[in-house]
C-alpha positions as CSV (number, residue, x, y, z in Angstrom):
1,X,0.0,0.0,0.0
2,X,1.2,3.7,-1.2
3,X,2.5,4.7,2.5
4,X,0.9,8.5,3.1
5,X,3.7,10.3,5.2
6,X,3.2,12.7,7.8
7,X,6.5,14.5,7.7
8,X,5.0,17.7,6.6
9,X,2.6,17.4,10.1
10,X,5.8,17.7,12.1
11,X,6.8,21.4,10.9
12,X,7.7,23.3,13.7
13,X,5.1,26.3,14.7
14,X,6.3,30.1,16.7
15,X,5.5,29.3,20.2
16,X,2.8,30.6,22.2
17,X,0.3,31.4,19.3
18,X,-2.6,33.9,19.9
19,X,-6.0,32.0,19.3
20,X,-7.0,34.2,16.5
21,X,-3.1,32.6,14.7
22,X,-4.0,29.5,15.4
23,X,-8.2,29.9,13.8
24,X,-6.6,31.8,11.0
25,X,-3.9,28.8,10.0
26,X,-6.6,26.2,10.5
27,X,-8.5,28.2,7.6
28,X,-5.9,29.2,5.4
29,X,-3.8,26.3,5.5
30,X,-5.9,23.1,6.5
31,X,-9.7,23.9,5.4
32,X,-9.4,26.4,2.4
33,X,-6.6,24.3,0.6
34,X,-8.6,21.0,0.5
35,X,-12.1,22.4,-0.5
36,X,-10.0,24.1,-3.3
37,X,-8.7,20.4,-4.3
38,X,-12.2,18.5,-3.7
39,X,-13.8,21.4,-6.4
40,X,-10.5,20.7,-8.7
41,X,-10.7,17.2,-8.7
42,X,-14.5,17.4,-8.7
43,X,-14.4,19.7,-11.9
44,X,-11.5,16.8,-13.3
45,X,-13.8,13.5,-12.8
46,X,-17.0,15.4,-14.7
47,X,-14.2,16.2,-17.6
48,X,-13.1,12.8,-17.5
49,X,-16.7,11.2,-17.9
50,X,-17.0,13.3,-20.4
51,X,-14.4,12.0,-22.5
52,X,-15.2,8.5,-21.9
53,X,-17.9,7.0,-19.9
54,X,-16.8,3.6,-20.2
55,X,-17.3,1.8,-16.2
56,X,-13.6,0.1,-16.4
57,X,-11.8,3.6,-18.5
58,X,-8.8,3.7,-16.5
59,X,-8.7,7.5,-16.5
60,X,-12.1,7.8,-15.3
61,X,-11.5,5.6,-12.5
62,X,-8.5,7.0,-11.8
63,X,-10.2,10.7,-11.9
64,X,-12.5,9.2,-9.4
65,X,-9.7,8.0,-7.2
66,X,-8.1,11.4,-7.0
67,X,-11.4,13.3,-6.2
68,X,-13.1,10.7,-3.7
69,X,-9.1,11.2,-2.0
70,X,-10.0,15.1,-2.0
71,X,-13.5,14.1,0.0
72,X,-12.1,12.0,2.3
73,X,-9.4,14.6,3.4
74,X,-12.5,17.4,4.3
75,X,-14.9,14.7,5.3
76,X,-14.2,15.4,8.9
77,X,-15.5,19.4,8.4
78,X,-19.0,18.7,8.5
79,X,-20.3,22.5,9.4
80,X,-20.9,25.0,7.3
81,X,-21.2,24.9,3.5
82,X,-21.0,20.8,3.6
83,X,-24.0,20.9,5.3
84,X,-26.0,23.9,3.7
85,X,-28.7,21.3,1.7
86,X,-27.2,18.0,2.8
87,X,-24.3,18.6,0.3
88,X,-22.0,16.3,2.2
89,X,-24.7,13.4,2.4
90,X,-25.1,14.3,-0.9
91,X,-21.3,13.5,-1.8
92,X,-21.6,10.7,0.5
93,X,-24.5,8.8,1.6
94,X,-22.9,6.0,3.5
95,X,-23.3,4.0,5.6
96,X,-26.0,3.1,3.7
97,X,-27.5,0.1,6.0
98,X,-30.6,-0.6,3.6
99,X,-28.7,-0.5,0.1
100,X,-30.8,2.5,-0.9
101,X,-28.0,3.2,-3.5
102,X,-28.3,0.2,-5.5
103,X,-32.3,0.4,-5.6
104,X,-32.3,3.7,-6.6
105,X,-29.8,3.5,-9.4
106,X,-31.2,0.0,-10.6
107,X,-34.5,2.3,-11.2
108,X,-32.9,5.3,-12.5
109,X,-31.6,2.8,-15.4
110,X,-34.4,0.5,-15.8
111,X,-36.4,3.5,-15.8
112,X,-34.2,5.4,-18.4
113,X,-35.4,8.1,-16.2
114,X,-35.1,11.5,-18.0
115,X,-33.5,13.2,-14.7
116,X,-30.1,12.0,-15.9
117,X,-30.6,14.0,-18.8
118,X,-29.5,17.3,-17.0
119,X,-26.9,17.5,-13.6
120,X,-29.5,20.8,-12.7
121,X,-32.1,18.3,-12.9
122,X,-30.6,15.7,-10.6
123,X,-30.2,18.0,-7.7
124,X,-33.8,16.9,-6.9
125,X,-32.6,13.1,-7.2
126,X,-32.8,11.2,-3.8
127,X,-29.1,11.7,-2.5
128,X,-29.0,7.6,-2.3
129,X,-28.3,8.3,-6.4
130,X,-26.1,11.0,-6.0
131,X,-22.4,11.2,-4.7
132,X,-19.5,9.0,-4.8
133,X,-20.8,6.0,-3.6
134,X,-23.5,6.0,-6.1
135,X,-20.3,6.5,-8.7
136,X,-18.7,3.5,-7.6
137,X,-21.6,1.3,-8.4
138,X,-21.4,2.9,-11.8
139,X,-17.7,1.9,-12.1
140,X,-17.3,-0.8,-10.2
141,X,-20.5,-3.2,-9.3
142,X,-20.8,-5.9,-11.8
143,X,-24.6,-5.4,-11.9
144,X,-25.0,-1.9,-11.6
145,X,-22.1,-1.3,-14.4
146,X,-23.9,-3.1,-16.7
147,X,-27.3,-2.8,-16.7
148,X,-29.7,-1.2,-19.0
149,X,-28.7,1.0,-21.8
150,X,-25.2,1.4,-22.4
151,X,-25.8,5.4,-23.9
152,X,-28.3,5.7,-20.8
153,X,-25.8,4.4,-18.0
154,X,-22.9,6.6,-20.1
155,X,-24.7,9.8,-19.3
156,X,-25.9,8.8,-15.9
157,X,-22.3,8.5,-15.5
158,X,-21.6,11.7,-17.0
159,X,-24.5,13.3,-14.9
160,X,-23.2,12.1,-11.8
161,X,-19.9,13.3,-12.1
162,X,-21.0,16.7,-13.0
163,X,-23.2,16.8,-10.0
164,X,-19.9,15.6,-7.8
165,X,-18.4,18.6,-9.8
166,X,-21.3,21.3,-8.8
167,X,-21.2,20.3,-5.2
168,X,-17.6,20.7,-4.9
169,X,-17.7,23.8,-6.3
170,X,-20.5,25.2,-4.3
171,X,-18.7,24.1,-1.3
172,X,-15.7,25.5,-2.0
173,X,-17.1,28.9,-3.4
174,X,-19.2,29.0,0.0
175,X,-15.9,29.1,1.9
176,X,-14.2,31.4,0.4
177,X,-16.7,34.0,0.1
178,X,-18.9,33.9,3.1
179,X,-18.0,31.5,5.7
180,X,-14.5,31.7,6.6
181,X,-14.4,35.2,7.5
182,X,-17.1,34.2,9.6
183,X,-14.3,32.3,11.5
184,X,-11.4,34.2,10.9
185,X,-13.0,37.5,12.2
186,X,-15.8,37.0,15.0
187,X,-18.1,39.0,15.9
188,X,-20.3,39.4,19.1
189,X,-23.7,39.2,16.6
190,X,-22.3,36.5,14.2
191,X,-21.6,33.2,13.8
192,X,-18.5,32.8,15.7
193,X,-18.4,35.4,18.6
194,X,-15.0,34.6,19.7
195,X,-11.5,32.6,18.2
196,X,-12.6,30.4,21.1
197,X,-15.9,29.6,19.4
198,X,-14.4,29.1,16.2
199,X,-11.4,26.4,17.7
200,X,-14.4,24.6,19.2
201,X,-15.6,23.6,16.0
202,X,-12.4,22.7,15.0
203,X,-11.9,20.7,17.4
204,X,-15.5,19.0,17.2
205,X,-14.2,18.6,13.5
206,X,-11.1,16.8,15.0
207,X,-13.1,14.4,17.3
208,X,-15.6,13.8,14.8
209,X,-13.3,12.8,12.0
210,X,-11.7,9.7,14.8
211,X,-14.8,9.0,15.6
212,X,-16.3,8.5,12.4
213,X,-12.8,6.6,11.2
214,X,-13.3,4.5,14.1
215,X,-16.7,3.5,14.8
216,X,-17.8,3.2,11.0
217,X,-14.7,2.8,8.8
218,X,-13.1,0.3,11.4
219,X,-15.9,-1.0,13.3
220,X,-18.3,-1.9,10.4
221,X,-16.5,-4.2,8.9
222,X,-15.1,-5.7,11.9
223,X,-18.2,-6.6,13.3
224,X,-18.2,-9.4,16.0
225,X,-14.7,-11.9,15.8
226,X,-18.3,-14.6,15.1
227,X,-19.8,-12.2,12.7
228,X,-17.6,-10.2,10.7
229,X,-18.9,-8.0,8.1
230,X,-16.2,-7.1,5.3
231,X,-18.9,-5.8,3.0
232,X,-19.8,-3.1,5.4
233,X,-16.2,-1.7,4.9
234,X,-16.6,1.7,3.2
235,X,-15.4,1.6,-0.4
236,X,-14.8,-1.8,-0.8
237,X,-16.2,-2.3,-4.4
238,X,-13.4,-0.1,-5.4
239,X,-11.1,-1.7,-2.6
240,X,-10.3,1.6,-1.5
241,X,-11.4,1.1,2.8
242,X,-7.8,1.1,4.2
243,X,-6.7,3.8,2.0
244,X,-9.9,5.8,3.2
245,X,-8.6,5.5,6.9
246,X,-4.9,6.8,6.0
247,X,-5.9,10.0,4.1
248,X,-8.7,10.6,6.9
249,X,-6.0,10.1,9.8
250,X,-3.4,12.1,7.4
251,X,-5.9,15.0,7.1
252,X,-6.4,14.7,10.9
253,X,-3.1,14.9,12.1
254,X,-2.5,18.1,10.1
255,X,-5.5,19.3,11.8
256,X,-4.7,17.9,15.3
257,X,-0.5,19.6,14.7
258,X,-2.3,23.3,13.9
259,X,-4.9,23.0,17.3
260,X,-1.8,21.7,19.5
261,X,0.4,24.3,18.3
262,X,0.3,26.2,21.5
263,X,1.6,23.0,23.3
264,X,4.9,21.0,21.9
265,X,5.0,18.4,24.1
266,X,1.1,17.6,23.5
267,X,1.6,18.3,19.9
268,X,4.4,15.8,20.0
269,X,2.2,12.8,21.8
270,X,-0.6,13.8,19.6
271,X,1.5,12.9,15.8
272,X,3.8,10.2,17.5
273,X,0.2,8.4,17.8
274,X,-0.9,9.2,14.3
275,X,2.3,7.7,13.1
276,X,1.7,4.8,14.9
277,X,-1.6,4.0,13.3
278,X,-0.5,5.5,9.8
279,X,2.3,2.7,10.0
280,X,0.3,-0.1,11.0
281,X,-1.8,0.6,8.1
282,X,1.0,1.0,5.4
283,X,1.9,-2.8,6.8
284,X,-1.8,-3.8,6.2
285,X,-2.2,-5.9,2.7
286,X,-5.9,-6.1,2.5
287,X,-7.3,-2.8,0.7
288,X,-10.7,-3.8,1.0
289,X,-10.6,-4.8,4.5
290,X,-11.9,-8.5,3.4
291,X,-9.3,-10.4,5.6
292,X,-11.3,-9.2,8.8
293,X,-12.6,-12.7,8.5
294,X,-8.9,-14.6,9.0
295,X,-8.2,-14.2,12.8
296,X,-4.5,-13.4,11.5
297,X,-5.5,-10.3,9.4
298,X,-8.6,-9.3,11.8
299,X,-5.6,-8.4,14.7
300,X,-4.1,-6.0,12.3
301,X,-7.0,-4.2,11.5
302,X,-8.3,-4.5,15.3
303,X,-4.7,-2.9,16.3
304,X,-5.1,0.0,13.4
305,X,-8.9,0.7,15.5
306,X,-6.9,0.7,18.8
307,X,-4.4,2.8,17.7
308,X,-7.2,5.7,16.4
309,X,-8.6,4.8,19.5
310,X,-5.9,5.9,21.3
311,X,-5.6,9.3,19.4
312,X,-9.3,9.5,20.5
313,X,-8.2,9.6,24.2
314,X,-5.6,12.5,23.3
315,X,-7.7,14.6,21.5
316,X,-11.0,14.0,24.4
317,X,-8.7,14.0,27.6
318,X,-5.4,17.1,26.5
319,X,-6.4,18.7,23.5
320,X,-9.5,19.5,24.4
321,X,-8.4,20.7,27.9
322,X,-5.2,22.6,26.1
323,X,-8.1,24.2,24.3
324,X,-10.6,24.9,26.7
325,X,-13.5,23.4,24.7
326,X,-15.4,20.5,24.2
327,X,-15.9,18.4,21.4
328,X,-20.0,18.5,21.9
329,X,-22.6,17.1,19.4
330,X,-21.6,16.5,15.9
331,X,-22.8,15.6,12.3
332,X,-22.8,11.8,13.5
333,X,-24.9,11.7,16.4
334,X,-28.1,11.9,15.0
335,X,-31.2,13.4,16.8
């Protein structure tokens, strides 16, 4: 497996930072950059359909590779523009316990539905159809990818990816016009009334990236050591599950190195654990997660959940004390 290094998260920062430093860096150099790259590689996937539709076009699979990378690395920023009309569901509607995807694509096609005629149209299309998961039945299910009509399922590919494309943009034009100078400059009426506010939801950000990399992207498809559940992994169609946990843990630890920036030494304990679990899954050899079954390979992927785990603990029990915040409710916790 590519190994995703964290050398640029150990860059040394001016001591003692003021709050507002700290809020400014996390926008300018952690959240503005990667919505910048999700609306690039967004915009390259939609040209890439475009020039060939074809469910096994290496480019286009490879296009979708490089953008579904770009979501995974802001999938832990769920405030904001990701959530202004369930845009990041939208991207990404997993877990997806019922298989709501499948259902509503195998209709879309059987249908020839004229929605996939026009990306404005499909904006009103159930987000189950939209997103990348519903791309990577497209490319990479052996039912979904070829049933139907072969020019229908070629636009619905192309009509997809243009929608990936519009979201990514919208996000992206969202945060550079309007809302991170709601962070970067508080105001007693606004948003953010303090740099204090605005590190609290960085740091719910933080916790709720770990949490989601642990309890869904590791936990699913672990299961019970009686019941394992490999198809639950996220991605595993395109057998892309542990490279979803290492640029998720790579994002977070450039995020967790700009919050702890104020403290070396919890800085320090904070990437030392990354490292670890970044290592133990550069070691793993089972992309899709489908040796959780073999008691061998199970213990590796159990250690990588320990290991995040761990970070978890950090981030609840120092960072968040560093800080003086709490991580609170997030995206994930439902009603």
């Amino acid at each position: 497996m590519r190994t995703f290094l964290l050398a640029s998260a150990v860059a040394a920062f001016p001591a003692f930072a003021s709050a507002q430093t700290i809020t400014t860096d996390i926008v300018e150099n952690h959240i503005l950059p990667r919505f910048d790259t999700l609306a690039a590689n967004g915009q390259a996937l939609s040209d890439a359909a475009i020039s060939d539709c074809t469910a096994t076009s290496a480019p286009l699979r490879a296009a979708y590779g490089t953008a579904f990378d770009a979501w995974i690395a802001v999938s832990h920023m769920r405030f904001g523009p990701t959530e202004t009309e369930d845009r990041a569901f939208a991207l990404a509607f997993w877990p997806d316990s019922r298989g709501a995807t499948p259902k509503a694509l195998a209709t879309l096609i059987s249908d020839a539905d004229p929605i996939a005629q026009s990306a404005e149209a499909y904006r009103d299309m159930s987000i189950a159809a939209r997103g990348f998961f519903a791309m990577e039945f497209l490319l990479y299910d052996a039912t979904i990818s070829t049933a139907g009509d072969d020019a229908y399922r070629c636009q619905l590919v192309q009509t997809v990816a243009a929608d990936i494309a519009n979201l990514t943009q919208d996000i992206a034009t969202d945060w550079q016009s309007t809302y991170a100078a709601l962070l970067t400059n508080p105001t007693d009426d606004g948003l953010y009334r303090s740099d204090l506010e605005a590190q609290q939801e960085f740091f719910k950000a933080l916790t709720t990236g770990l949490q989601l990399t642990s309890d869904a992207r590791l936990a699913r498809p672990l299961g019970t050591f009686d019941r394992p559940r490999p198809r639950r992994a996220e991605a595993w169609r395109s057998e892309r599950s542990a490279r979803h946990v290492a640029v998720a843990l790579t994002s977070l630890a450039d995020l967790a190195k700009r919050l702890s920036q104020d403290d070396p030494a919890l800085q320090e304990e904070l990437l030392a654990a990354f490292a670890r679990a970044q290592a133990q899954i550069d070691a793993l050899d089972a992309p899709a997660f489908a040796g959780v079954a073999n008691p061998v390979s199970r213990i590796k992927v159990e250690a990588i959940r320990s290991r995040v785990e761990e970070i978890r603990e950090i981030a609840s029990n120092d960072l968040g004390t560093s800080l003086g915040v709490a991580s609170g409710f997030n995206a994930l916790d439902g009603d």
